[in-house]
C-alpha positions as CSV (number, residue, x, y, z in Angstrom):
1,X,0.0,0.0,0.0
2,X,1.5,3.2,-1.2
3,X,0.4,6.6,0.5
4,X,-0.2,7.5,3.7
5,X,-3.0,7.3,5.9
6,X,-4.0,10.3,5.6
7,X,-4.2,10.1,2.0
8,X,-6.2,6.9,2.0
9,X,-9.3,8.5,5.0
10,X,-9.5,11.2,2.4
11,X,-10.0,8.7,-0.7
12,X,-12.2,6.7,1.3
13,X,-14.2,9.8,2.5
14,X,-14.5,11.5,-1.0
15,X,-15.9,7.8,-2.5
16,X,-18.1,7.4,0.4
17,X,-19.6,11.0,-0.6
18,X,-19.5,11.0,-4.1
19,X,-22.6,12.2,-6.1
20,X,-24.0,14.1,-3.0
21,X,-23.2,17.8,-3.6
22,X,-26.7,18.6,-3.5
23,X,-27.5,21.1,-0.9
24,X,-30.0,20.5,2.3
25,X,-33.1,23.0,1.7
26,X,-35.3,21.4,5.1
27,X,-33.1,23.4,7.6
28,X,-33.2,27.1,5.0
29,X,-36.9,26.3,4.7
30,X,-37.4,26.4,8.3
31,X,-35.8,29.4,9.1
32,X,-38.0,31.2,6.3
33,X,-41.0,30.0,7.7
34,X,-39.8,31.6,11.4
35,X,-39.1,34.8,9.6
36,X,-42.2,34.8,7.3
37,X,-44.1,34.6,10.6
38,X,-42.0,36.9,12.6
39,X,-42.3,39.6,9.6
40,X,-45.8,39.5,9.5
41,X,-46.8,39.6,13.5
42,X,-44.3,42.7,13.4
43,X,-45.3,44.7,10.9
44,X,-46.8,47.9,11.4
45,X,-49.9,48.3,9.5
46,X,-50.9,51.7,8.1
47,X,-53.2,54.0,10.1
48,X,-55.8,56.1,9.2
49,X,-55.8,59.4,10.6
50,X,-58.7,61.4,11.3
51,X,-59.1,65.3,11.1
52,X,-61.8,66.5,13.2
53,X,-63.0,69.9,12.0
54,X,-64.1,72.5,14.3
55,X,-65.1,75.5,12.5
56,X,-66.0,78.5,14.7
57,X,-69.6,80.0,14.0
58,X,-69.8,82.4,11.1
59,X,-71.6,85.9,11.7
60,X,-71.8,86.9,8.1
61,X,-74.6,86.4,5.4
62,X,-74.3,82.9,4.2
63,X,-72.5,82.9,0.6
64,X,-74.4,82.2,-2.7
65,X,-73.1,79.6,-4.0
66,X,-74.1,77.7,-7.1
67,X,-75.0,73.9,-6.3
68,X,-72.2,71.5,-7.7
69,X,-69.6,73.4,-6.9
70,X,-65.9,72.8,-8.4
71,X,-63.9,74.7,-6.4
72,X,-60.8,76.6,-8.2
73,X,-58.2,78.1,-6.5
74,X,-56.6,80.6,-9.5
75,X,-53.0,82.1,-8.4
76,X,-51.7,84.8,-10.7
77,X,-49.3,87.8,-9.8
78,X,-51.4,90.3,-8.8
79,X,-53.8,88.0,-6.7
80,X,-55.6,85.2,-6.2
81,X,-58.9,84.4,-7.5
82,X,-61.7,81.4,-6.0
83,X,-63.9,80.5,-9.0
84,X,-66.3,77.7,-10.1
85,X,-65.1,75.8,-12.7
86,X,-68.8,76.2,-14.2
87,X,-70.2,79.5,-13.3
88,X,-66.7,81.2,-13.4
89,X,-65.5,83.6,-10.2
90,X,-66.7,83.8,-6.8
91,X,-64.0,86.4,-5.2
92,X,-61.2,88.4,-6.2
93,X,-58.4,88.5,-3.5
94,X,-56.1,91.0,-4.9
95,X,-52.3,91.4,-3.1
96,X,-52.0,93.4,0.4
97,X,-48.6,95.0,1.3
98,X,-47.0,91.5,2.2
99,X,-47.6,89.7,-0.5
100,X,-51.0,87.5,-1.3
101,X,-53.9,87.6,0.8
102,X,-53.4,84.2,2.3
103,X,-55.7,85.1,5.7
104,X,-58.7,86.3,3.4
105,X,-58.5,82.5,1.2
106,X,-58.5,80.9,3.9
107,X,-61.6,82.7,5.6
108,X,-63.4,82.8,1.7
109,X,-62.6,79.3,2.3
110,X,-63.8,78.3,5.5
111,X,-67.3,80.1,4.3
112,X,-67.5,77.7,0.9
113,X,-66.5,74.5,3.7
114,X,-69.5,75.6,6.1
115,X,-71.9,75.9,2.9
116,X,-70.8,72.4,1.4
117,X,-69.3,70.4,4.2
118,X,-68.8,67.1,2.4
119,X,-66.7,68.5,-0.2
120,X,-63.3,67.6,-0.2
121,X,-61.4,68.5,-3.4
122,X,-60.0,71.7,-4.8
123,X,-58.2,72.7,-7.9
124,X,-54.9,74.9,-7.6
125,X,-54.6,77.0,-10.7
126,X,-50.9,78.7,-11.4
127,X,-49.8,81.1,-13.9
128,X,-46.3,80.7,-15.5
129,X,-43.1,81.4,-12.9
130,X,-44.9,81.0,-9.6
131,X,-42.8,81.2,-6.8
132,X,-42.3,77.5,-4.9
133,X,-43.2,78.8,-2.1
134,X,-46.5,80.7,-3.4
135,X,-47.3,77.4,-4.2
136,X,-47.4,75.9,-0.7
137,X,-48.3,78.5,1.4
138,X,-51.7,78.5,-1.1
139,X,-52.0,74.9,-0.7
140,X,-51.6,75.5,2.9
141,X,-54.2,77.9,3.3
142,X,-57.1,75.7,1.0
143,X,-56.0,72.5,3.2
144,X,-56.6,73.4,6.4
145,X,-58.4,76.5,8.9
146,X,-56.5,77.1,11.7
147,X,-57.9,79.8,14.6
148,X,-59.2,79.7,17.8
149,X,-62.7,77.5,19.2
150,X,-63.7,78.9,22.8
151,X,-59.9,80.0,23.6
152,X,-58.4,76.7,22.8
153,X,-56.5,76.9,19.3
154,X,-58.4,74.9,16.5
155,X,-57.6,73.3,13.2
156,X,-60.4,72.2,11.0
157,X,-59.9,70.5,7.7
158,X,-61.4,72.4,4.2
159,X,-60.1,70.5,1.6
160,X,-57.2,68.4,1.5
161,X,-57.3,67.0,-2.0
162,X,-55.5,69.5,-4.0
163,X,-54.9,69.1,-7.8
164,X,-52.2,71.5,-8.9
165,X,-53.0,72.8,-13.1
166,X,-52.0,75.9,-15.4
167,X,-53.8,79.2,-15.0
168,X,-56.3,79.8,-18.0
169,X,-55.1,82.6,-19.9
């Protein structure tokens, strides 16, 4: 017998083995199923919030308002404009000394959400070169009413789906 014994445990090892290079998928199989399980107990499943809207009590004459109401939000450079997208304007907010009239939107606005409290949607017209933040501040002011409700400070919801659009010429 030539070789050592070393030599021949190995030879006798690799011909006991031979043909078995498959891999063992029971044991990876397992640990999937753990993880599959621990995944899905630990997940954090999306929540719904809720805005409650208070809106304070308004003193003025209700507004006329045409029934089925598309509510258009119409920012140029020398003001802002709320319109129907059917009957056409509704009120002309021209700029104060600071810039746009954000306060009298949102008040127009809070108006139009006490007259037609299920509506939800509203329609952000720009003109051409628009400042970004033009943009948001008038998204801020159609999404949301914020003031006071028997002292305490209040935020109501007016219409937080916004669709943004070009200006009409």
């Amino acid at each position: 017998m030539s070789g050592s014994s070393i030599a021949r445990r190995q030879a006798r090892n690799h011909a006991r083995y031979k043909g078995r290079n498959d891999i063992n998928i029971v044991p990876m199989l397992d640990i999937f199923t753990i993880l599959l399980f621990f995944l899905i107990f630990t997940a954090v499943f999306s929540k719904t919030h809720i805005v409650e809207m208070n809106l304070p009590a308004q003193s003025s004459e209700p507004l006329s308002l045409p029934e089925g109401l598309v509510l258009e939000i119409v920012v140029r450079k020398d003001g802002l404009v709320v319109q129907d997208k059917n009957s056409g304007p509704l009120q002309s907010l021209p700029n104060v000394a600071s810039g746009y009239d954000f306060d009298g939107l949102n008040s127009y606005l809070t108006r139009v959400k006490a007259r037609f409290p299920e509506m939800k949607s509203a329609t952000v017209l720009l003109e051409q070169n628009i400042p970004y933040d033009t943009i948001i501040a008038t998204m801020d002011a159609v999404k949301s009413y914020e003031g006071t409700l028997d002292g305490q400070p209040a935020r109501g919801e007016l219409f937080p789906q916004i669709s943004l659009g070009d200006a009409p010429t």
